[in-house]
C-alpha positions as CSV (number, residue, x, y, z in Angstrom):
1,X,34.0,25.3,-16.0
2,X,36.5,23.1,-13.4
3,X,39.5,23.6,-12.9
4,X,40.5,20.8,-15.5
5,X,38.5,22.8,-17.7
6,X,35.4,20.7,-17.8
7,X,31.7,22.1,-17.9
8,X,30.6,22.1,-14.5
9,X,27.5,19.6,-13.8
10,X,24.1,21.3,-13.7
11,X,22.5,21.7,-10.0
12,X,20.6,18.2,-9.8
13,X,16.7,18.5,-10.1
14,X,14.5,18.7,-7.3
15,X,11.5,18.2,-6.5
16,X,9.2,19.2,-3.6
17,X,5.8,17.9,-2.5
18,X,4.3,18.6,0.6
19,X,3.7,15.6,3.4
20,X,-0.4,15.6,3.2
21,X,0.1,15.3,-0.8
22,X,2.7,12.6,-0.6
23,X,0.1,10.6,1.8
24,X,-2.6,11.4,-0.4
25,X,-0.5,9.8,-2.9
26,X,0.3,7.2,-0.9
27,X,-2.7,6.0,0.3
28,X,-4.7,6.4,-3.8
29,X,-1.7,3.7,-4.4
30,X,-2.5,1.7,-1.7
31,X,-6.3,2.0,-2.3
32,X,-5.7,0.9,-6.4
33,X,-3.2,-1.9,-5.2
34,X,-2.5,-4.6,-7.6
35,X,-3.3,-2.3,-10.1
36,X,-1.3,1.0,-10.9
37,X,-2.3,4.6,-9.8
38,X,-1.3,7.5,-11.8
39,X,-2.1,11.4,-11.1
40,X,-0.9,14.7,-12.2
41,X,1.6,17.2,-10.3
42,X,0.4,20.7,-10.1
43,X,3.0,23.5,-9.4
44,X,5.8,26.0,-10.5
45,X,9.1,24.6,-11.9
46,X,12.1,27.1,-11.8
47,X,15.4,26.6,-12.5
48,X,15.9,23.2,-11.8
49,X,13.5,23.3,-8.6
50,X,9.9,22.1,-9.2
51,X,7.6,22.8,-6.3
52,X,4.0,21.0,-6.3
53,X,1.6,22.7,-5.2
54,X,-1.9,20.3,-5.8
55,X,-2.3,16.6,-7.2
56,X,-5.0,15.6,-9.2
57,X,-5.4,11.7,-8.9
58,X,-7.0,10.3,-11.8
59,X,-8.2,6.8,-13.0
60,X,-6.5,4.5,-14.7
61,X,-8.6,4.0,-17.8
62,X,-6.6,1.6,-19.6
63,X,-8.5,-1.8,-20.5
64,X,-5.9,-4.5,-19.9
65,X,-2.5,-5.0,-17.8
66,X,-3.8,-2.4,-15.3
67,X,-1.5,-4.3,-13.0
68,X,1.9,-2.7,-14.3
69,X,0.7,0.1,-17.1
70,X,-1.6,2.8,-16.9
71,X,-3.3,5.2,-19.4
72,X,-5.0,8.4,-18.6
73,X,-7.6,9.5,-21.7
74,X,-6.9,13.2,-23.6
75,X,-10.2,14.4,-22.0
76,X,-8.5,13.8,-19.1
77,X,-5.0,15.5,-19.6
78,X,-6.5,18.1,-20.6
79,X,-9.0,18.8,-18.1
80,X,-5.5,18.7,-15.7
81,X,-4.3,21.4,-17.6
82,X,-7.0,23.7,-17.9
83,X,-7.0,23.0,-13.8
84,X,-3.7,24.3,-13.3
85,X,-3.8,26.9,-15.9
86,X,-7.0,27.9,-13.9
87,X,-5.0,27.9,-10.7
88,X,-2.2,30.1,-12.1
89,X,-0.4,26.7,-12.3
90,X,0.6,24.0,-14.7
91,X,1.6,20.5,-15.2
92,X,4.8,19.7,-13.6
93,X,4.4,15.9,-14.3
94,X,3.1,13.0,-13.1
95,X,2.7,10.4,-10.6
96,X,2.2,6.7,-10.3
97,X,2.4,3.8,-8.9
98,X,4.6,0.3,-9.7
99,X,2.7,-2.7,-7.7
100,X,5.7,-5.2,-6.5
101,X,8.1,-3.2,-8.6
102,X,10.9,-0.9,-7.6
103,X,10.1,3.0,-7.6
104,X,11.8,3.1,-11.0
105,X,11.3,3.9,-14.5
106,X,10.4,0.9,-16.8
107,X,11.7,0.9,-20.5
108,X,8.0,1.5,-20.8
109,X,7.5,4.4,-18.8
110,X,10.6,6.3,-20.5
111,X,9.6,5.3,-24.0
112,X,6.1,7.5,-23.2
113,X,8.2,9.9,-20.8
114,X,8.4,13.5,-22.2
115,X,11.4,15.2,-21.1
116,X,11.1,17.8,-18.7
117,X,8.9,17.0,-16.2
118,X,8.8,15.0,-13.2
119,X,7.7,11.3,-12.8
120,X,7.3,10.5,-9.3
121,X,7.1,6.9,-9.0
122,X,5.3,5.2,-5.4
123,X,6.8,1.1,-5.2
124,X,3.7,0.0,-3.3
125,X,4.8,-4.1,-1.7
126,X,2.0,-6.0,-0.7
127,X,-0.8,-3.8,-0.7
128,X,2.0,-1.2,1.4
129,X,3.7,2.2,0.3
130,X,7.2,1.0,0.5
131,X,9.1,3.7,-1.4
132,X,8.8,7.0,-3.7
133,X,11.7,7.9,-5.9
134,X,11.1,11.2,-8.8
135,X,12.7,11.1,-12.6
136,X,13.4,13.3,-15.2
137,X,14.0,12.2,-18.5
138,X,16.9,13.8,-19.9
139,X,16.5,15.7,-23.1
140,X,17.7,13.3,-25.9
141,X,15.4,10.8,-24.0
142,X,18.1,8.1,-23.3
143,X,17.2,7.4,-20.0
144,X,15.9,9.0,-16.7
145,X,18.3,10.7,-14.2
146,X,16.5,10.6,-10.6
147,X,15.9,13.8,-9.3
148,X,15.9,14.8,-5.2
149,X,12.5,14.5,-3.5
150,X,12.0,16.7,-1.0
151,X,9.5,18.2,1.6
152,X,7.4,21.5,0.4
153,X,8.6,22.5,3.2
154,X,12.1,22.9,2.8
155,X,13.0,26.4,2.1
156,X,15.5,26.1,-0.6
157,X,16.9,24.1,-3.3
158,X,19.4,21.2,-2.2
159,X,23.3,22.1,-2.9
């Protein structure tokens, strides 16, 4: 609680990918360019803090309007999970990639969004990486709140 007696806000989320997986990233969005990318995050989320440990990129196996949606097949989720669970990991969310778009949710990425996990999102302009923003989508699925991005390699959460 404050002092004016209101619930203190929760620690923002945070999320932290290492440098060689944010280029990997970078460059499968850059390779799929005008079409979207999309991937799985593979790591350990604690308390507010997810950390990434592996991608998985996968192909965008939806038919039409590859340009700004993508769709990744069941066989496909779940072979991601049985990875990670393999690992001693799991799903922390997913990546893709908005082709002359902001690095921002659309109405419908949060209508197929599940709350919870992390949506890191690359804006690739022109055929170039421009910028990458991560979501959560809060609980009663109203909208995303953005969450940090940070380097792996940063030792702690962010105050």
């Amino acid at each position: 609680m404050t002092a004016s007696g209101e619930p203190a806000a929760a620690a923002p989320a945070a999320l932290a990918v290492s440098a060689a997986d944010m280029a990997a990233i970078g460059r499968h969005a850059e390779r799929t360019y005008p079409e979207e990318c999309c991937g799985f995050l593979l790591g350990e989320a604690r308390d507010g803090f997810t950390r990434v440990a592996r991608i998985v990129p996968a192909a965008n196996e939806r038919g039409d309007s590859r340009h700004n949606r993508f769709v990744m097949s069941p066989e496909t989720v779940l072979a991601a999970h049985k990875e990670a669970r393999a690992a001693g990991l799991a799903v922390v969310g997913y990546y893709h990639s908005h082709p002359d778009h902001p690095a921002a949710p659309s109405e419908f990425d949060r209508e197929h969004a599940w709350p919870g996990l992390s949506y890191l999102i690359v804006s690739v302009q022109a055929g170039q990486v421009d910028q990458a923003r991560s979501w959560r989508l809060r609980d009663d699925r109203a909208r995303f709140e953005e969450e940090h991005l940070a380097s792996s390699a940063e030792p702690e959460r962010p105050a």
